[in-house]
Structures are given as C-alpha cells and as structure tokens.
N, C-alpha and C positions, 0 to 999 in steps of 0.2 A: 576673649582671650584664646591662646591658640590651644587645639588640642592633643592633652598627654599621651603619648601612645608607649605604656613602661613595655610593651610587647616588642616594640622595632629592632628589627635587625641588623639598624645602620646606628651605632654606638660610637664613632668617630669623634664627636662632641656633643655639649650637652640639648643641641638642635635635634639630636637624633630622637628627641623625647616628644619632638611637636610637631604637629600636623600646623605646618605654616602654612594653611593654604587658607585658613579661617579667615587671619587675618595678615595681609601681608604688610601692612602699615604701622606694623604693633612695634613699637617703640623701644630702644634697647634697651633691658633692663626692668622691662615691663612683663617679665615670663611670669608662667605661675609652673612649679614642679608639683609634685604630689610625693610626701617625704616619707612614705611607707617602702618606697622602693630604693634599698641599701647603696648601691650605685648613685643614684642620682647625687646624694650629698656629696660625695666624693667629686663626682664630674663639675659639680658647681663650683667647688672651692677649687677646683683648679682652676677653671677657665673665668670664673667668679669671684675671688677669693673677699672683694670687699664688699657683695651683694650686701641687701639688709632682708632676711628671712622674717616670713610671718606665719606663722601656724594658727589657724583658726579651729579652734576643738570642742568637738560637741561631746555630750554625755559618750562612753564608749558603749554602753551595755545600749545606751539606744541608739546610736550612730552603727551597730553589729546588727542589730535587728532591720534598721531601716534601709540598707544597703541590700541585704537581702533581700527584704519584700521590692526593691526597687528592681534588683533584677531579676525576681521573679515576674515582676509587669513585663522587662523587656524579653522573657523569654530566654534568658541565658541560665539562668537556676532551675535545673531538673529536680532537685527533694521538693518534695512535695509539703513540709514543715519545716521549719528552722530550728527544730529539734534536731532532724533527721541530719542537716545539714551541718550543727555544731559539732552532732557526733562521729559523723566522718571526720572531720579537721582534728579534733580528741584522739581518736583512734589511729590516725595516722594516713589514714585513705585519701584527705586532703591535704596536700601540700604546696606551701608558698611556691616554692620551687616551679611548680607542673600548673598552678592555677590561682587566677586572680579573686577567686573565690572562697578564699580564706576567712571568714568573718572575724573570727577572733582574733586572729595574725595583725590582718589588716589596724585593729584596735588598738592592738598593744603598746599604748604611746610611748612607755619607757624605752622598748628597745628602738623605737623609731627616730624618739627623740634624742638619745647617747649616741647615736648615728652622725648626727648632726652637731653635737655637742662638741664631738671628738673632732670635725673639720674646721666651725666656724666658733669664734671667742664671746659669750654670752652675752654681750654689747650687741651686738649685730643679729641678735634673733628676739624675734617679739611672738608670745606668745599669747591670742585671745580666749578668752571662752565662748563659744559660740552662743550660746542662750542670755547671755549677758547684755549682751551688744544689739540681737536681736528683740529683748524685751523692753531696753533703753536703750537708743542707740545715741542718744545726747551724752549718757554718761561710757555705756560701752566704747565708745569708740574715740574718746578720747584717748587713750594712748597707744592707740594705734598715729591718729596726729601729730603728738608728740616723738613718733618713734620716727615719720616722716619728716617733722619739722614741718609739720600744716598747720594753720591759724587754728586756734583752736575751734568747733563748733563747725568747720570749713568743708567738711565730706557731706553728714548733713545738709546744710543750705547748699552747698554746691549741687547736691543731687537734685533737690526740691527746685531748682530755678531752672526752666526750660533753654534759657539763653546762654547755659555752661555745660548743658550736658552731655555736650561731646568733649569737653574737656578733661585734663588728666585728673583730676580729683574726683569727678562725680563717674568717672571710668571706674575709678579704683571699686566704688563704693557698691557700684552694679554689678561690678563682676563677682563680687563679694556677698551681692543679694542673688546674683544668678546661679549661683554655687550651693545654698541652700539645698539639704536636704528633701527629697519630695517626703516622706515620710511627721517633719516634724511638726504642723499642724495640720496633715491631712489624716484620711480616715484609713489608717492599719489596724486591720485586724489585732486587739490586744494581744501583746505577749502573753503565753502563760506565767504562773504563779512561779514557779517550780524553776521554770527556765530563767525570768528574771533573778530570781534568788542564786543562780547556779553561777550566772554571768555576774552578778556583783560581784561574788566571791573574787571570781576568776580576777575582775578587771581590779577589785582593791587595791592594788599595788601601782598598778596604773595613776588609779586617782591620787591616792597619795606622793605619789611621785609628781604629779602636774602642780600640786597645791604647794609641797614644796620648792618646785622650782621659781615660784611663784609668791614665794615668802609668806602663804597661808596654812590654817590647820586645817584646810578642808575647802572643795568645792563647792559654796552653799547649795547652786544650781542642780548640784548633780547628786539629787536623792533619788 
C-alpha cells in the first residue's frame, strides 16, 4: 500500500497523504488513510464521500506502548522511558499540533473516531478488533467480508493459495497482516505496573466507547 505521509505540504487532495511512488498500480479506492489525523476524514468525504472505511484497533494502552518502543528502535523517540514520554504529552511539552509523537493522543479512539462519524454515515465504516481477527482469523475476519460483500471464508483461503496472491483479496489480507504492530508478539520490554494502571485509566473511556459502538458491554480482548 502506498505510504501515509500526515506531514506533507501539498494538501490539494486527499493524494497529498501518499507517497505514490510505492505503488503506482494501486487501484482506485484501494488507499489506506490513518484516521488519527483530523483533516483526513474530512478530505475523504469529500473527494470520497461513498468510500467504505475500516478501522482496525488494537488494545490502546498497548498500541500507546508499542508505537513507542517502535520508534524508539527507529531512532525517532529521544525519552529514554515511556514514562518520561507520557509525561511530556500530560504536561503539555507534547503536542499533536508540533509532533507525531503523541502516544496517548494518537490512542484516543473516541475523539478520532466522532471525527469520522461526523463525515461518513455508520453503514459505511467497519470497525475490527485487532487481537480478534489476529487470534482467529476464520471467525475475525469475517465481517470485514461481509462488509466487502466477499464470499465468506474468501481473504483466508485466498491468502493461503499461491496462485491468487497477487490478487485483490489476498492483497487486502497482507496488507492488513503487513500493518501489524512490531510490538505485539515480539519481545518489549514489560511495561511497568504503575504506568499500565495509569494508561487504563486514561484510555477507559476509549474502551467503552469502541464496545459501544459496537453493540458490546466490553472488549473481552482488551484486559
């Protein structure tokens, strides 16, 4: 898929977000946006307006951690703890505004997802759990299928069959497995006790907002 670039300076349309040089054969309608950044929703629904949106969502208290430790590998996070680095963003030293190093910001599904709410009509956005799909992906990923009108069982075996796998389904499915966080079964350093505890707090409202838009009392996945 092509790459997001929410930094660029050329805002003309919603291309201004992709480094099309990935892939110049990427099919229309085949983007992927990153729905943390307010703008975008906007520019989709105009220039998009009958797209069909899919948010894939991992735990946030661990999707906050693992972003961090991830660009702590690439060298872009200077705190030397993700203590140091939440309490900049708390305090005010981090802001959306000035830096894509927001951990908590970046988290915060409710206000990302009312973003989106407010453009496109709740028929047209599909919402997965990320750990869901990835522990079962026979049963997770079935309504992502159905939200595309795919055979049912169809990303699966299409991915698993060598002789489809350039094709648009077992695309979809890769890009989706290419996207995976590096963090969630490899070896990060535990969070602490303290700071997990601190972030559930924070993100509570989060969860509960994802469960109900979702017609649940609760994210099992996400303890």
């Amino acid at each position: 898929m092509p790459e997001f670039n929410p930094k660029s300076k050329k805002r003309k349309t919603p291309m201004s977000y992709f480094d099309m040089t990935a892939q110049k054969d990427q099919k229309e309608g085949q983007k992927t946006l990153y729905g943390e950044w307010e703008d975008v929703a906007e520019d989709c629904a105009r220039y998009y307006p009958k797209a069909k949106i899919i948010f894939n969502l991992r735990d946030p208290v661990t999707r906050a951690y693992s972003q961090y430790c991830k660009s702590r590998r690439d060298g872009k996070e200077v705190a030397v703890t993700f203590e140091e680095a939440i309490e900049e963003e708390m305090e005010g030293i981090r802001r959306p505004e000035t830096t894509g190093r927001c951990w908590i910001y970046k988290s915060q599904y409710q206000i990302h997802l009312d973003e989106w709410f407010s453009y496109f009509p709740r028929e047209q956005i599909l919402i997965l759990i990320m750990e869901e799909w990835v522990d079962n992906p026979a049963v997770g990923l079935a309504p992502l299928e159905a939200f595309l009108d795919l055979e049912k069982g169809s990303l699966l075996k299409n991915a698993r069959n060598p002789s489809v796998q350039s094709g648009q389904k077992a695309g979809l499915l890769t890009s989706l497995l290419d996207k995976l966080p590096i963090g969630l079964n490899t070896g990060n350093v535990p969070m602490q006790p303290s700071t997990k505890e601190e972030l559930e707090d924070i993100f509570s409202v989060d969860k509960l907002y994802v469960a109900n838009v979702l017609g649940r009392d609760k994210i099992e996945v996400w303890r």
